[in-house]
Structures are given as C-alpha cells and as structure tokens.
C-alpha positions as CSV (number, residue, x, y, z in Angstrom):
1,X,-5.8,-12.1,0.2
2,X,-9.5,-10.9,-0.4
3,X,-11.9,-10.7,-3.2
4,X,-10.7,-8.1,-5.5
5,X,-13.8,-5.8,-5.4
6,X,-12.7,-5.0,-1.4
7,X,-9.1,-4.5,-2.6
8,X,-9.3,-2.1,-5.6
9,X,-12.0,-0.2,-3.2
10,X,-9.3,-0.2,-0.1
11,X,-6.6,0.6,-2.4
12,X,-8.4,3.2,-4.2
13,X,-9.2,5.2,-0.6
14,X,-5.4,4.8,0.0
15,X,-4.6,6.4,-3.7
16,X,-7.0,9.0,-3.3
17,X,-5.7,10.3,0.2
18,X,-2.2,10.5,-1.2
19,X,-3.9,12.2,-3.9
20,X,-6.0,15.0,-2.2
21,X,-3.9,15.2,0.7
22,X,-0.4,14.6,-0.6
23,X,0.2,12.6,2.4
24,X,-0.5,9.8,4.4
25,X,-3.1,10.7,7.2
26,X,-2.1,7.8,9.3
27,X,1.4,8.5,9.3
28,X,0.7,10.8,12.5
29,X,-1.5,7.8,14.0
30,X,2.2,5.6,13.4
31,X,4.5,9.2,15.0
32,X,5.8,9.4,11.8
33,X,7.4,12.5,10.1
34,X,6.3,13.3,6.4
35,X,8.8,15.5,6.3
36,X,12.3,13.1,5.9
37,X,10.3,11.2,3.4
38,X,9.7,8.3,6.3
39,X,6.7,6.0,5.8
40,X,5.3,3.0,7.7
41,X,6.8,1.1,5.1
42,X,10.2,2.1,5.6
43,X,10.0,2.5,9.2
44,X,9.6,-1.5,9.2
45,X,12.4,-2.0,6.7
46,X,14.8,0.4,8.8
47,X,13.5,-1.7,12.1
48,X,14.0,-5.0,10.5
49,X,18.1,-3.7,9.8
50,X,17.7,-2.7,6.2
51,X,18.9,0.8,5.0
52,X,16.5,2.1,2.4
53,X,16.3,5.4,0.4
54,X,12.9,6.9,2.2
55,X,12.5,9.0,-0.6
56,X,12.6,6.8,-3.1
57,X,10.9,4.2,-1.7
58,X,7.4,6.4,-0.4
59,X,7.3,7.8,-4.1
60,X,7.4,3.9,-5.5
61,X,4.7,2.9,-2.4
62,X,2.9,6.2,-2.9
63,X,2.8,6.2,-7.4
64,X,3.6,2.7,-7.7
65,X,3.0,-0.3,-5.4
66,X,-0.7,0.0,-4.4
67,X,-1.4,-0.4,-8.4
68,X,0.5,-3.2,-9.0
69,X,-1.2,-5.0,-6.1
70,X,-4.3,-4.3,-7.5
71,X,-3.4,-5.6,-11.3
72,X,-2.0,-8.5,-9.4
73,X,-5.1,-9.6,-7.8
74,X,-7.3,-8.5,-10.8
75,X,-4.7,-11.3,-12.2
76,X,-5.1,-14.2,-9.7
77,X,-8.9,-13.7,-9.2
78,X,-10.2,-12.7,-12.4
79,X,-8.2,-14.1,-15.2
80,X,-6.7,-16.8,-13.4
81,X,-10.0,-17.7,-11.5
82,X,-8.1,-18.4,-8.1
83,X,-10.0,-17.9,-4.5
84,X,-9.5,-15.3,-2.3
85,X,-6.5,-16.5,0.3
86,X,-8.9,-15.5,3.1
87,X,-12.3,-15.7,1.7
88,X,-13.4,-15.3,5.1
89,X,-12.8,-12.4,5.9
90,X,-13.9,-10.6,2.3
C-alpha cells in the first residue's frame, strides 16, 4: 500500500521489538494478554467467529508474516514496477 522503503522500515521496528522484547509492546495498549499466546491478530479472527490456534498463529505473525509482506512489496514495487496503492500517504 506504500512505497516499499516506509514498509521494510515499519516492518523492520515491528521485527525488532519482537526481537529485543520478545513481545508485542502494544499488546497492553490493545488489553491483551501475552501470556495465552493472544495477539491483535487473533483477537480480530476470534471476534469475527473464527477459532484459531493463538499459539500457532503469533509464532507465524511474529517469525513469519511481516517478512513475507515485505518480499511481497519488494515484488510489486521493485521488480514488477507497480505504484504504491496509496502513494499519498507514503
């Protein structure tokens, strides 16, 4: 949705807290328990009726998911050459 030099840089604080902190700092921000492996992410997915594995699913957002959104929009932008969706606001 932005140019790729914002996301890698958001992304990369995000890594890095999980990294030196082993948590999420704004889980408390969201009243969220670190402790029963609830995340914001699965606190939306339980809201919206699905039954997830909380465990599983923060050590895929947590090792996982914030580097394949970053290879994916090194993808679109770079080798692909496509815009920004909100050019905007990068």
């Amino acid at each position: 949705m932005f140019d790729w030099p914002l996301v890698i840089t958001a992304y990369s604080i995000v890594i890095l807290q999980f990294a030196f902190f082993g948590r999420c700092l704004m889980n408390e921000g969201h009243d969220l328990p670190e402790d029963d492996g609830q995340t914001f992410y699965s606190d939306v997915l339980e809201r919206l009726g699905y039954r997830v594995n909380r465990k599983v699913l923060r050590r895929f957002v947590r090792g996982y998911l914030y580097f394949i959104l970053i290879l994916i929009t090194l993808i679109w932008q770079v080798y692909l050459g496509r815009e920004p969706w909100l050019p905007i606001l990068s």
